[in-house]
N, C-alpha and C positions, 0 to 999 in steps of 0.2 A: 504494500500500500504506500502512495504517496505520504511524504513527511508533511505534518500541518506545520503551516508557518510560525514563524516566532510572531511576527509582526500581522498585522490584517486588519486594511484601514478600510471603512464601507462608509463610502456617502459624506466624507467628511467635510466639513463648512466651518470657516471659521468669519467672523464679520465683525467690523470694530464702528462702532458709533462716531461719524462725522458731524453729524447740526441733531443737537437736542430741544426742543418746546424748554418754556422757562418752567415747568412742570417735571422735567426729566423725561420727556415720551422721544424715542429717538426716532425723528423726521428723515435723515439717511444714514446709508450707510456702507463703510468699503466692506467690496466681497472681496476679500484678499485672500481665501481660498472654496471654493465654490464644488461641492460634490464631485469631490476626489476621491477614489479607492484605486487602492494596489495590496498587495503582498509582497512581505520579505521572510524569505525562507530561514533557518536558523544554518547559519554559517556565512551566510552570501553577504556580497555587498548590492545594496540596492542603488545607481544613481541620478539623482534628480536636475534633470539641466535647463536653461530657459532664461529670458532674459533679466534683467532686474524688474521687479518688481512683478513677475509672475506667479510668485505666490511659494516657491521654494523655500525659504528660511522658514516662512510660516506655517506651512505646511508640518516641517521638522521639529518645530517645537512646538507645533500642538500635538503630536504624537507621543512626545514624549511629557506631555501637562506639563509643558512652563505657560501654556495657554490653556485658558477655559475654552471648550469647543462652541459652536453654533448650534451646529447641529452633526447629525450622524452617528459613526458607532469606531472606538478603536478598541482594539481585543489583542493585550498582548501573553502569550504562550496562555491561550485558553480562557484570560481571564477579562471582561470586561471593565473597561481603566477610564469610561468617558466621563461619566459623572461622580466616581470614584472621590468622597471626601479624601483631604488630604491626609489624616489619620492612618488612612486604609491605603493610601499611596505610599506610604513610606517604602517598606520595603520594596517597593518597585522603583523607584529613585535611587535607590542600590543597583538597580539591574540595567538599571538606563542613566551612563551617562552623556556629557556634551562635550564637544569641543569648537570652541567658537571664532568664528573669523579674528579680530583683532587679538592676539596674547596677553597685550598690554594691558587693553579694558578689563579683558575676563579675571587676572589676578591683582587681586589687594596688594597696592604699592608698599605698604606698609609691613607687610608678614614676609616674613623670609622665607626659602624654599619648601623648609624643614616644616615650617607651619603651615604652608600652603597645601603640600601632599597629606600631611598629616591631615588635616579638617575631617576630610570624608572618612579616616580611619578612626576619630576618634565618636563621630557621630555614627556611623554603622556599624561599629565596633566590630569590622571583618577579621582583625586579628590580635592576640592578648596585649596589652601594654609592654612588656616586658618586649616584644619582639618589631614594637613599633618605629624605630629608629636604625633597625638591617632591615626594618622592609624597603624604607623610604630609600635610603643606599641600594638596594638594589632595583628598585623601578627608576632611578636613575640613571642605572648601568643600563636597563634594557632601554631609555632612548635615548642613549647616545653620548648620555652626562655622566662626570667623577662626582665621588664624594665630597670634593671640597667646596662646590658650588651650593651642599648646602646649608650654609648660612650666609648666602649671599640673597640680595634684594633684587625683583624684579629689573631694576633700573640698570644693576650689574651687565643685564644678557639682552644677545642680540636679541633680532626677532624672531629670527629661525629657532636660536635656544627658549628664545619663552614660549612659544611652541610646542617645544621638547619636554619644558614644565608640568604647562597646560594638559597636555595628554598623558604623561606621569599623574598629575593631578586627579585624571578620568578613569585611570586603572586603578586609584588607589581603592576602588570601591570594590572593586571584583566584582565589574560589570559584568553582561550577558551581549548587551546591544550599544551602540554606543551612534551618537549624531553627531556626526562631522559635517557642520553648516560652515563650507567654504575656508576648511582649517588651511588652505596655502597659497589663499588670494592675496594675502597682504605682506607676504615673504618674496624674494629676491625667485626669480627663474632660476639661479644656481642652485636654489635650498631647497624649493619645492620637490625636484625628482627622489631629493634625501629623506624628506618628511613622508612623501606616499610611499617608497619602497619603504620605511619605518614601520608605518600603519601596518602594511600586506606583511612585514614579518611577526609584526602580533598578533595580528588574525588568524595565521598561519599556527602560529606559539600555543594562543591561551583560549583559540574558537571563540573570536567576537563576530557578531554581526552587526553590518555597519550600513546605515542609510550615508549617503557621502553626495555632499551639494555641493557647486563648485559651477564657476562659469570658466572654465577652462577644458573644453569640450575633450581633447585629446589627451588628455590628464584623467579625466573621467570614464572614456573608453579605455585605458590604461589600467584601473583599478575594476571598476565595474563588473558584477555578472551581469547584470540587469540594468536598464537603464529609462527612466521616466523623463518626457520633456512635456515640459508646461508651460503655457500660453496664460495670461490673465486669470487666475487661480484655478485653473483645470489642466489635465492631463486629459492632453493629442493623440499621445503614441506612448507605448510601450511594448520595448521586444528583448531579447537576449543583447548583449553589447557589440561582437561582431555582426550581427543581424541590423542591427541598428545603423551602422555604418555604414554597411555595404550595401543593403537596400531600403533606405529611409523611404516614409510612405506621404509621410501628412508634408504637403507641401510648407509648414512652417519649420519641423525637421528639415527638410531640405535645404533649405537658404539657411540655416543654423547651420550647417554643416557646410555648407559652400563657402562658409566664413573661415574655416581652420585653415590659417596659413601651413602651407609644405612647403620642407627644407628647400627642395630645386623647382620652382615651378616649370621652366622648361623642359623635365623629365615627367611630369605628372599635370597634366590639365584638368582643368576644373572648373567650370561653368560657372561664374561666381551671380549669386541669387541677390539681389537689392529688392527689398520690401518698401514700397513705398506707404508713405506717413508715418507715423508714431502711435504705440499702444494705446487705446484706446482705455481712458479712466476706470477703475472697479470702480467709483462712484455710481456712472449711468453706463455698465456695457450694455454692447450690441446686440439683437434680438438674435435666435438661433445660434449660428454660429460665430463666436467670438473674433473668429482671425478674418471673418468673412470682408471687411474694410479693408484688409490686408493682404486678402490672396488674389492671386490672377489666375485663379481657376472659380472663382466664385460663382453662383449660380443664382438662379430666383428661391430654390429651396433652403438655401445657405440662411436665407433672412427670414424664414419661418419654424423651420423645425432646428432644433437642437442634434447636433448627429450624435449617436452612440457608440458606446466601443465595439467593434468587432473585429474575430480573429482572422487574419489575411494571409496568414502560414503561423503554424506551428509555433504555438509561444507568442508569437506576432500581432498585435493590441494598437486599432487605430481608428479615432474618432473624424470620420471624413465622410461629405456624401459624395465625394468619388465613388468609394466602395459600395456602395447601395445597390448598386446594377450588380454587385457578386451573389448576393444573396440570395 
């Protein structure tokens, strides 16, 4: 039998109140993520790609309740976590943690290494007292840092090293799953190839599964088994990571993908895709289909119905009414 996922998101909505009534009644509001559902399997890396502001970060931290949901249902390893008081979330805040785009923000300038990895170990109490300062020593060793850095202050280390912190930081909990919301946008081209082959060796090591967001498309099929692209808070397409690549469906994948520069262009041509206009506001989107302002295959049905997902090969997930004539 199929392995049930760790992760399984169905229908998820998340919406933040823009103009409230002087009563509190909220008049609008951003759909910053709009009836999303995927699956992440327990080992795999699942990733999420798309432009800014399509709903990716948000997405990843309402799965893991740093956000209150809208609506829908998230269910992790069997357990429903949507409306889950945070009492009864604790121990899953153990199993799930973050790693977050900037290093600098995410740790307190003020606490030194020693106390920074420490936190999660003293409040989940995953290992006795006595053994809490070799542990800290050696989650250090496993990304990439010596002992002596720790009593050193954030401010001490590059960015690529507080990085190295930050994700030390996320293991101290003896995670299950962890969200990598765009952990090596903000580090040097030299550091990032360091920082993801780092990730893939602890995956590899201690069996995390990891949702991993990132706008650096070929970095993403790089880590990825799976891979989600999302358009103004919904997901397009979803397929395997090679699949993804080599036969993108939704023509907004398509010009996503027509943007990744290669090393020799004279060796490899590549039809490069230009969308015309700009994302259209979560305040007031578009009726039907979302990208429908944006595509050049657009239709009269694009502006009426809503397309669905449907599978186009094997594993292969793509919300287009192209495909309606397969059916």
């Amino acid at each position: 039998m199929p392995q049930s996922p760790l992760v399984s998101v169905r229908h998820l909505k998340k919406y933040f109140p823009a103009k409230k009534s002087f009563f509190g009644r909220t008049l609008e509001e951003v759909r910053a993520v709009d009836d999303v559902s995927f699956d992440i399997r327990r080992g795999e890396t699942f990733g999420l790609v798309g432009e800014s502001g399509s709903g990716k970060s948000t997405t990843g931290r309402s799965v893991i309740r740093l956000y209150d949901v809208s609506g829908g249902e998230i269910v992790y390893d069997g357990q429903d976590l949507t409306h889950m008081p945070e009492k009864g979330l604790k121990p899953y805040r153990r199993r799930m943690q973050a790693i977050f785009q900037d290093p600098y923000s995410s740790l307190n300038p003020v606490l030194t290494v020693t106390e920074l990895i420490g936190e999660p170990i003293d409040i989940h109490r995953v290992y006795p007292a006595r053994e809490r300062r070799d542990v800290i020593y050696e989650l250090l060793e496993k990304v990439g840092l010596k002992r002596e850095h720790a009593d050193r202050y954030p401010h001490e280390f590059s960015g690529g090293q507080r990085q190295r912190i930050s994700i030390a930081r996320a293991l101290a909990a003896k995670p299950e799953f962890v969200l990598c919301d765009e952990p090596i946008s903000a580090l040097d081209v030299s550091v990032q190839a360091q920082v993801v082959n780092m990730l893939e060796d602890l995956q590899a090591e201690l069996g995390l599964t990891y949702l991993f967001i990132a706008h650096d498309l070929s970095m993403v099929r790089h880590i990825s088994d799976r891979i989600g692209v999302m358009y103004l808070g919904g997901l397009v397409e979803v397929a395997d990571s090679d699949e993804l690549y080599e036969h993108p469906a939704h023509p907004y994948t398509q010009a996503l993908l027509s943007s990744i520069p290669v090393p020799d262009p004279r060796a490899v041509r590549r039809e490069r895709i230009v969308l015309g206009g700009d994302m259209p506001s979560p305040l007031s989107p578009p009726s039907g289909c979302k990208f429908r302002t944006r595509c050049p295959h657009a239709m009269g049905v694009c502006a009426e119905d809503t397309p669905r997902m449907k599978e186009i090969a094997p594993g292969h997930y793509v919300a287009c009414h192209l495909f309606d004539k397969d059916e």
